[in-house]
C-alpha positions in Angstrom: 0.9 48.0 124.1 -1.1 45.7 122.0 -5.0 44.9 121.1 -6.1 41.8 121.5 -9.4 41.1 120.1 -11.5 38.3 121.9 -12.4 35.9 119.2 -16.0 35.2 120.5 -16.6 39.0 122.1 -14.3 41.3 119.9 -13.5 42.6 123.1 -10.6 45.3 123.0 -7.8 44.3 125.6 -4.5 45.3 126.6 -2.0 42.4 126.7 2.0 41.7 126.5 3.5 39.1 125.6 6.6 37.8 127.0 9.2 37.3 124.3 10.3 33.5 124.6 13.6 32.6 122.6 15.9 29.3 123.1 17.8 29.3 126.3 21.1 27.6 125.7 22.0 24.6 128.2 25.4 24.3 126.4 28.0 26.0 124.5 30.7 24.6 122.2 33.8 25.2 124.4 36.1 24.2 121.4 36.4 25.9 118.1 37.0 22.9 116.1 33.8 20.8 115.4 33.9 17.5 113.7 33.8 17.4 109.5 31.6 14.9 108.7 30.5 13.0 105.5 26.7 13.0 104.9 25.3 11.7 101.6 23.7 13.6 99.3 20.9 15.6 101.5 17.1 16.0 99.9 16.2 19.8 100.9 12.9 19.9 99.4 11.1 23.1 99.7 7.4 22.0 101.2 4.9 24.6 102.2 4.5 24.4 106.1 4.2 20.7 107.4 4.1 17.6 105.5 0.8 15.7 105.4 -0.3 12.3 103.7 -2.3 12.9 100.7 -6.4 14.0 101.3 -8.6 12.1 99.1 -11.2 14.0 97.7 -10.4 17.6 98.8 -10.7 19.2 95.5 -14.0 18.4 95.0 -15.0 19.6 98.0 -13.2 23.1 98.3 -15.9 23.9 94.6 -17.6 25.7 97.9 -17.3 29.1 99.0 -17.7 31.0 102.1 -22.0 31.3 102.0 -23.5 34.2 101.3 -24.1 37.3 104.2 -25.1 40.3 104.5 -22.2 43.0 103.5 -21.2 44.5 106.2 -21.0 48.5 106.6 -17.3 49.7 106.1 -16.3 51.2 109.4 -16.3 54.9 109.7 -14.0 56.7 112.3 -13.3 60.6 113.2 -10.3 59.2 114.4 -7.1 59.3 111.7 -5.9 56.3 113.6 -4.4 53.3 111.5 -4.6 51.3 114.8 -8.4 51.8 115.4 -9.1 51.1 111.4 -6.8 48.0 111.9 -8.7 46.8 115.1 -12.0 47.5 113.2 -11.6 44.9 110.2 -10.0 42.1 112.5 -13.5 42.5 114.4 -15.3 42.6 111.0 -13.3 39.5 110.4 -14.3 37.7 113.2 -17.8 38.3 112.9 -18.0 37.0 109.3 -16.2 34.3 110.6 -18.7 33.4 113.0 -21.2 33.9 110.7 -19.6 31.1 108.7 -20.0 28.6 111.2 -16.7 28.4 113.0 -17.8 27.6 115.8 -14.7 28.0 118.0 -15.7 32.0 117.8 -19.3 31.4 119.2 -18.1 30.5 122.4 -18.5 32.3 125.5 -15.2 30.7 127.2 -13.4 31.5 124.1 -9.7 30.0 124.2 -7.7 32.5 121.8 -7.1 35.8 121.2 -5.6 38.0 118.0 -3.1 40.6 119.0 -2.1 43.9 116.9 1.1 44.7 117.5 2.7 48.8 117.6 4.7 48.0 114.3 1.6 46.1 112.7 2.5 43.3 113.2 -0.3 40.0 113.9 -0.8 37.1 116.0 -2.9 35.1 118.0 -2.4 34.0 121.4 -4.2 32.1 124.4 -7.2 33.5 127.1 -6.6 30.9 128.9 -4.5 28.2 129.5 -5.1 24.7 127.1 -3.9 21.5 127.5 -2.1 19.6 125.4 -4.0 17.9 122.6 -6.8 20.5 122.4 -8.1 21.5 119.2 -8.4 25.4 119.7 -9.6 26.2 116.1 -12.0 24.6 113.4 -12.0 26.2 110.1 -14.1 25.1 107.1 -11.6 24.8 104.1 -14.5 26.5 102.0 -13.4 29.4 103.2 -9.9 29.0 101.9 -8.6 30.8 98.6 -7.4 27.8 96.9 -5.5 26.8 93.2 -5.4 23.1 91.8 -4.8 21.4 88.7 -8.4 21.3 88.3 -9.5 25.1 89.0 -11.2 25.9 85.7 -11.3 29.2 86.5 -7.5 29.9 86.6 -7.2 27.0 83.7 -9.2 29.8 81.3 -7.6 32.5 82.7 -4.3 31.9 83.7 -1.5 30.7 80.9 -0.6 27.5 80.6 3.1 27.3 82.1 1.8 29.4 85.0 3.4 28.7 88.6 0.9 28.2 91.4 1.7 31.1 93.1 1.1 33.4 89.6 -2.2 31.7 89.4 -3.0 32.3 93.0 -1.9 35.5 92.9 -4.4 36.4 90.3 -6.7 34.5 91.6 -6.4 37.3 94.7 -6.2 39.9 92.7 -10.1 38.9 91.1 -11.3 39.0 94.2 -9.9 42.2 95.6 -10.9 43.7 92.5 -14.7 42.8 93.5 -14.4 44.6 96.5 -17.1 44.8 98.9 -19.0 42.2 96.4 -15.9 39.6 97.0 -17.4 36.7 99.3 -13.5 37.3 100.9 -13.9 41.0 101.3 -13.6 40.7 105.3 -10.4 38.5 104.8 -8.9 40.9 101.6 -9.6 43.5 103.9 -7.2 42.2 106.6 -4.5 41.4 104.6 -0.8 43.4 105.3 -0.6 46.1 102.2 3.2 45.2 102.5 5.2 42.1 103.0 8.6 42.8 104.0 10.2 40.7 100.9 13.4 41.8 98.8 11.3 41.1 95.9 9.1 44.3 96.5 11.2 46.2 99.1 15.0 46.0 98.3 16.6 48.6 96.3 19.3 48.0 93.9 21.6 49.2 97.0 19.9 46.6 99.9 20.7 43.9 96.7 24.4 44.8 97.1 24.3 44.1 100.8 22.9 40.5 100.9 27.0 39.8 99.6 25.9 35.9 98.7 25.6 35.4 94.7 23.2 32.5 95.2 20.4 34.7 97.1 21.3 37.4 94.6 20.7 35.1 91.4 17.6 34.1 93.2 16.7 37.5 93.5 17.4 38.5 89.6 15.3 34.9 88.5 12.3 35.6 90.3 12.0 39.5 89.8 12.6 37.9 86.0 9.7 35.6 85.9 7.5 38.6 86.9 8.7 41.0 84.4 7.8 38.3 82.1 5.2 37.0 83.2 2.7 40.2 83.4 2.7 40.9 79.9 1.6 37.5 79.5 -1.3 38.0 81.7 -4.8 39.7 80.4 -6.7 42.2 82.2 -9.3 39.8 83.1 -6.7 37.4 84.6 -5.6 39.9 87.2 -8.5 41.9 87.6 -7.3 44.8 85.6 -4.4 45.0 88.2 -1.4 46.8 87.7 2.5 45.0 88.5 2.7 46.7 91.3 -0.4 45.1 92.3 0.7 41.8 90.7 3.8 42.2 93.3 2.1 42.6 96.4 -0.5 39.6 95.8 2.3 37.0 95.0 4.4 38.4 98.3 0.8 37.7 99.5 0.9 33.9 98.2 4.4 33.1 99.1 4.5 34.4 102.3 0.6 33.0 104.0 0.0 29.6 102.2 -0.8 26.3 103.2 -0.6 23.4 101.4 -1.5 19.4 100.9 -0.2 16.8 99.5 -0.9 15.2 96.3 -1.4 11.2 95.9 0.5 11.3 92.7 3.4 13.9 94.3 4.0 17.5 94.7 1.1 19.4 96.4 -2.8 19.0 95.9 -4.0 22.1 96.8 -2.3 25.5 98.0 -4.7 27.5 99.9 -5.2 31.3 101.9 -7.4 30.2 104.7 -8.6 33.3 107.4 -7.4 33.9 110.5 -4.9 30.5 110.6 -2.3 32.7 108.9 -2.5 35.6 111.4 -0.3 32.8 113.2 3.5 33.3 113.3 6.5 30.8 113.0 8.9 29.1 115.4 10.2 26.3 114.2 13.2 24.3 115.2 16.4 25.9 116.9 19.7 24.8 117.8 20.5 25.7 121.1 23.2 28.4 120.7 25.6 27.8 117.8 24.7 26.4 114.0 25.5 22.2 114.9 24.3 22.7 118.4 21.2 20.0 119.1 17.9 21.5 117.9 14.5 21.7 120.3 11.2 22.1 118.7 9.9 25.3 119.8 6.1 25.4 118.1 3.4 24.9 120.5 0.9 24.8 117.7 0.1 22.6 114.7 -2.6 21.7 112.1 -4.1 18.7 110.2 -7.0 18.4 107.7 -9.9 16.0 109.0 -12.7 14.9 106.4 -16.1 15.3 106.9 -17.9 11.7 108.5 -19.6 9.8 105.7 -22.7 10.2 107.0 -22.4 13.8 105.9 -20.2 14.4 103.1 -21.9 18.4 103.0 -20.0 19.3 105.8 -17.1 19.6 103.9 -13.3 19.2 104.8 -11.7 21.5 108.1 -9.0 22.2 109.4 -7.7 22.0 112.9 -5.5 23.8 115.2 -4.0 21.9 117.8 -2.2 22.4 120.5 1.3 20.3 121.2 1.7 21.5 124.4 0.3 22.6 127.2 -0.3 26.3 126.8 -0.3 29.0 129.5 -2.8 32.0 129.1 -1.6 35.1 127.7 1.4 33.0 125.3 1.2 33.6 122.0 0.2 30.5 119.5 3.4 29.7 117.2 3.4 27.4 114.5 6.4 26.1 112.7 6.1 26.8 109.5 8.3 24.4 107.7 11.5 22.9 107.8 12.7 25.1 105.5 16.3 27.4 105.2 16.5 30.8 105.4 17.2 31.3 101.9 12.9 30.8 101.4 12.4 32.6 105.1 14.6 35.7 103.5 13.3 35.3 100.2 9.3 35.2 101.1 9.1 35.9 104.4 10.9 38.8 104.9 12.6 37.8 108.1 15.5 35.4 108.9 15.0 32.8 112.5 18.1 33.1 114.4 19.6 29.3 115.5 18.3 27.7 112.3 18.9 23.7 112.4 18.3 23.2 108.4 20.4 26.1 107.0 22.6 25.6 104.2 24.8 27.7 102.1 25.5 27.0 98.2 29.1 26.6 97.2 28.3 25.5 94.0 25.5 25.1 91.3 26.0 21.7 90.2 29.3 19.4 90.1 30.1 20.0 87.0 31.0 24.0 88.5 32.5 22.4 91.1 35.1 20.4 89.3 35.6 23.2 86.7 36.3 25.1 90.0 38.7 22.2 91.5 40.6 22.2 87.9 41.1 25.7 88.1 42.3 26.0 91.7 44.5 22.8 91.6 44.7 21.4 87.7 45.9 17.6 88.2 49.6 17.3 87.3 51.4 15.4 84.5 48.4 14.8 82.7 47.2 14.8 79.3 44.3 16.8 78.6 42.4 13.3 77.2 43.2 11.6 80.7 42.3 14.4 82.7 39.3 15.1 80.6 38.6 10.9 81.6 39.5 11.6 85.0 37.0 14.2 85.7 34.1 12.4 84.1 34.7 9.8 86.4 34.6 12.2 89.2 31.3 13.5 88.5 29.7 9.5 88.2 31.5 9.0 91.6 29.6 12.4 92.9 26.2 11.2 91.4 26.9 7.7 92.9 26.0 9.5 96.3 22.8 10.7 95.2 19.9 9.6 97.0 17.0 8.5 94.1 13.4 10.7 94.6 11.1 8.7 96.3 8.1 7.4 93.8 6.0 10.0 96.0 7.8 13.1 95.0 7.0 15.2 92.3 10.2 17.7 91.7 9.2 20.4 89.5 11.7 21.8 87.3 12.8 24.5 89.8 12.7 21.7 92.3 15.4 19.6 90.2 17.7 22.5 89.9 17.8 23.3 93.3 18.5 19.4 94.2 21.5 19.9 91.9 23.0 22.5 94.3 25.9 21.6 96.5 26.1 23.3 99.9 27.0 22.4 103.6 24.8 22.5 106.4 24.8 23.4 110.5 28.0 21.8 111.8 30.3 22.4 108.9 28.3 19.1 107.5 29.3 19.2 103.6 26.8 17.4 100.4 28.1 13.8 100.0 28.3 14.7 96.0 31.2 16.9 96.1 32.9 15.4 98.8 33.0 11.6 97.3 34.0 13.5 94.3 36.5 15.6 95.1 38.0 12.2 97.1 38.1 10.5 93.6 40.4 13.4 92.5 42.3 13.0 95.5 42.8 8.9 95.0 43.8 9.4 91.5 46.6 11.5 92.1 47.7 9.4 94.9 46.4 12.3 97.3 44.9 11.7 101.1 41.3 11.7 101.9 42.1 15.0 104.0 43.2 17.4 100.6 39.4 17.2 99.3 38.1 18.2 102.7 41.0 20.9 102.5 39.5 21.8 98.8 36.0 21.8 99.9 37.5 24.6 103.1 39.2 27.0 100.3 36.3 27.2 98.3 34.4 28.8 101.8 37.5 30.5 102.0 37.0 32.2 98.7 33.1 32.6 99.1 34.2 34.4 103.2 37.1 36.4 101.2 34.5 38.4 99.2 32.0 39.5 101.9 32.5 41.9 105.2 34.0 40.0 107.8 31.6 37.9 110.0 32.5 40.1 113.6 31.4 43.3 112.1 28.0 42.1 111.1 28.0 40.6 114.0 28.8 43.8 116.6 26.1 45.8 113.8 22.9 43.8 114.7 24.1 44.1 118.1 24.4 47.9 117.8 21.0 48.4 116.5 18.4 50.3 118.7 16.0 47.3 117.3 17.7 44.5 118.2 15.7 42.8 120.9 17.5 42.3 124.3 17.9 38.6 124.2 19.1 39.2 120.5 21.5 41.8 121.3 23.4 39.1 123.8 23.1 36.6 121.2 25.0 38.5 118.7 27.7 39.6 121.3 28.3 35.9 122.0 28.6 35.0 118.3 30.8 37.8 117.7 33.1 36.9 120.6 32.9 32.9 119.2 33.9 34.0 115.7 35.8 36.8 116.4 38.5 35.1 118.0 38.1 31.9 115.9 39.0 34.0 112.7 41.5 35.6 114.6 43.4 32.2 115.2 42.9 30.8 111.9 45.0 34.3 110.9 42.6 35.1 108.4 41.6 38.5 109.0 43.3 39.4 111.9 43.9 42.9 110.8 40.0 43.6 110.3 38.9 41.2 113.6 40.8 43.2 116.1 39.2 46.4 116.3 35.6 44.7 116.1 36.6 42.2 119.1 38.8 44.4 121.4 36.1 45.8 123.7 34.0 42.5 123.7 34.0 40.3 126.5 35.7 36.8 127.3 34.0 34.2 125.7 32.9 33.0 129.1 31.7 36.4 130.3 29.8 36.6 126.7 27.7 33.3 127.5 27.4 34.0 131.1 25.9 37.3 130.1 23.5 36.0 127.7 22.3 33.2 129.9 21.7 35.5 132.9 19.8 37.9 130.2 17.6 34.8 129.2 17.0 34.3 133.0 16.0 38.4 133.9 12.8 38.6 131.6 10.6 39.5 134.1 12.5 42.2 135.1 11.9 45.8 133.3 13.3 46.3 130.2 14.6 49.6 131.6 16.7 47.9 134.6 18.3 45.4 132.0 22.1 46.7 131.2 23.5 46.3 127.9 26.3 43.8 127.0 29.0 45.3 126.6 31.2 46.8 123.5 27.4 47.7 122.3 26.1 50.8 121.9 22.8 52.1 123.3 20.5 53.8 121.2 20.7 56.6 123.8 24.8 56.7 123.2 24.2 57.1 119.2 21.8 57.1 116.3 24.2 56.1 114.0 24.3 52.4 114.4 20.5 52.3 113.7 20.1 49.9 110.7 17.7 50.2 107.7 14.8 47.6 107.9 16.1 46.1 104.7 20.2 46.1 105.6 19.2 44.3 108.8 17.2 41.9 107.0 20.3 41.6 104.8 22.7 41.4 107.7 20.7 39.0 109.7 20.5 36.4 106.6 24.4 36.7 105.0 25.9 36.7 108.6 23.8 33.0 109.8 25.5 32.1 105.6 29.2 33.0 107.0 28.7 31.0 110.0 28.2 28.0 108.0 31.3 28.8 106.0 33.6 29.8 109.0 32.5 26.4 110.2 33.9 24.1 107.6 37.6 26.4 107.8 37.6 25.7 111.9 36.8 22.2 111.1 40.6 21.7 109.6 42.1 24.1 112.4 44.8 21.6 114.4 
């Protein structure tokens, strides 16, 4: 059961909302898929969509949300988090409506924002909307914003500060106004946790995420905290403590927009109402990492300037619809093409069929040929002519690189993560180590196909210290909170790599108890697909796939929020991994 609040009446209704998740049409019937060659790919990290640059925005977010009444905090017998919940969302609304959007005003209002039983947000349709219909304008002055030009965090904030520390404090002011804040409905709304490793894994739920790039990740950014609090004054953060200082940049990471700057990077990163109670779907590949992807947002926004003949109105932004929209679907915007790494990281959640994974196998080239000399140190060499014959390796890796546009800014954390070599959905492999290891290959009067084979025993190595794919695999299916169409997911994937691992003879021993009481791989994807097809019917009438357990059978596959999280993220890394090994397999 959920509340859905009417956006122009605040009205308290009961809806449900059909889970929708991508139905495959096709299914790799061979375990090989095709090593390919790709230059050197640009995975920039870019907040939500990618827009051209907006001339004079800055000056006109100087605005802020004009000034109303305070509103009387609500005041209930009942010890209900729900009812307190459902009470600032309609407090919410009404400021907004006092601030002039006028999309709440109207009587035929088109959306609608669910609370969900686990707390969860969103907003979905009262009716149905066309394609092309602009369901929401929202005056950027509402918006909690930080640019180059805030004065206010300039003063406050030191110098070196990342956006998201300046935000953050920037929050943190304001929630330390309270009900004086001209945000106080919107602070008031906001989630009191975010469901990131950076403020909710233990030193345990670190162990289980098993890939040393998300772990280093994990260790940098808790670092720039620690070291970054001392740094700030009282009057920065609004005498908040690091706890606080936490939760308001899980806050910033996890609900900003941004825009475009002429000169590179991003103008202005913003917290704008209501816009983030919307949650993501992005792209998805139809069953298995490789497969084709399908867009699955049926939302999206764009920032439109106010007509000349009225600068005053001030920059908005709009919610549009891509598709046509039935009523009672929720509204889903994509919020980036983005890998899971920053979904796990910020987010606190990992999307299932991800098109723009990766996995790091290496730092930088100079790792990976360190690596290559290690595992297979050139023969009959001199250490001067190997030392030459390396250098030249890394120039023929750096060849591949692709130059930054004149448009991109990269930050320093930017560069570093450019410098990371890593392979992609459909065992797809960074053009710099391949055309490197290929140099090593030609120089010792090697074939082509013995750097492919050295780029399959680092994933070898990486796959040889984690938990074998299957069992994570059969462990999300096992969990009482896997959804339905998730659980068959997992069974299919587990059949898939269960008995692909089994033929490359790599972990035979530990596959064959996980896969023994799974079905065929046909039955697996027959089963799923005719699972996709019986929504409608009650969840109670659905059978489980089989070699699960029901949460009725046992309690003791239920997973910890955080090791699912974990599970979820290092098992969608393996797959990439297991993908370049099958791509050798004869």
């Amino acid at each position: 059961m959920m509340n859905t609040l009417s956006l122009s009446e605040n009205l308290s209704l009961s809806r449900a909302i059909t889970s929708v998740s991508c139905n495959p049409h096709s299914c790799r019937s061979c375990l090989r898929s095709k090593f390919r060659l790709i230059p050197a790919v640009s995975r920039r990290i870019r907040l939500r969509t990618s827009l051209p640059a907006v001339p004079g925005l800055r000056s006109s977010l100087a605005q802020r949300p004009v000034s109303v009444p305070a509103v009387a905090e609500h005041k209930t017998t009942q010890a209900s988090d729900e009812v307190e919940d459902s009470s600032q969302v309609q407090t919410l609304l009404q400021w907004l409506a006092i601030q002039g959007v006028e999309d709440l005003q109207e009587e035929d209002c088109k959306l609608g924002v669910y609370n969900a039983e686990k707390g969860e947000r969103g907003i979905l349709s009262l009716q149905d909307i066309e394609a092309g219909t602009t369901v929401l304008h929202l005056p950027l002055r509402l918006a909690i914003t930080d640019h180059t030009q805030d004065h206010e965090s300039n003063d406050l904030v030191f110098e070196d500060a990342p956006w998201s520390l300046r935000l953050a404090c920037k929050l943190l002011r304001e929630k330390a106004k309270g009900s004086a804040s001209s945000w106080h409905p919107y602070l008031q709304v906001l989630p009191q946790h975010v469901p990131s490793p950076l403020v909710s894994f233990t030193w345990e739920d670190m162990q289980a995420i098993e890939v040393p790039d998300m772990i280093q990740q994990l260790h940098h950014a808790s670092w720039l905290l620690s070291d970054a609090f001392p740094r700030l004054s009282p009057e920065a953060t609004g005498n908040a403590s690091r706890e606080d200082l936490e939760w308001a940049v899980s806050i910033v990471h996890s609900r900003t927009f941004g825009t475009p700057a002429k000169e590179g990077g991003t103008a202005v990163h913003m917290l704008l109402p209501l816009v983030d109670f919307l949650n993501h779907s992005g792209d998805e590949c139809e069953c298995f990492p490789g497969d084709r992807a399908v867009p699955t947002a049926n939302v999206r926004w764009h920032l439109v300037a106010p007509p000349t003949e009225n600068p005053s109105q001030g920059f908005k932004m709009h919610l549009v619809a891509r598709e046509d929209i039935p009523q009672g679907q929720e509204l889903l915007l994509s919020y980036g093409d983005r890998n899971n790494d920053d979904f796990f990281l910020h987010y606190g959640f990992v999307p299932l069929r991800n098109p723009h994974d990766d996995t790091v196998l290496f730092q930088d080239l100079d790792e990976a040929l360190d690596w290559h000399y290690d595992q297979f140190p050139p023969e009959g060499l001199r250490e001067e002519a190997a030392r030459q014959l390396y250098q030249e390796a890394v120039e023929a890796g750096l060849a591949q690189e692709q130059p930054p546009a004149p448009e991109d800014h990269l930050t320093a954390s930017m560069q570093e993560q450019e410098q990371k070599l890593r392979v992609y959905p459909g065992a797809l492999v960074d053009g710099r180590l391949i055309a490197a290891y290929q140099h090593l290959a030609k120089s010792q009067g090697q074939e082509a196909l013995s750097a492919v084979a050295a780029v399959a025993a680092r994933c070898r190595q990486l796959l040889a210290a984690m938990t074998p794919l299957p069992d994570d695999l059969k462990a999300l299916a096992a969990d009482p909170w896997t959804e339905q169409d998730d659980r068959w997911y997992f069974v299919a994937l587990a059949q898939h790599y269960g008995l692909a691992i089994q033929k490359q003879q790599q972990l035979q021993d530990a596959v064959q108890s996980n896969i023994a009481d799974l079905p065929t791989p046909a039955e697996s994807m027959s089963s799923y697909a005719d699972a996709q097809q019986s929504e409608q019917s009650p969840a109670s009438e659905q059978s489980e796939p089989k070699g699960v357990t029901t949460a009725e059978d046992s309690q003791a596959g239920v997973l910890s929020a955080a090791k699912r999280l974990a599970l979820t993220y290092r098992s969608q890394k393996k797959m990439l991994l297991w993908d370049v090994v099958f791509s050798l397999q004869p």
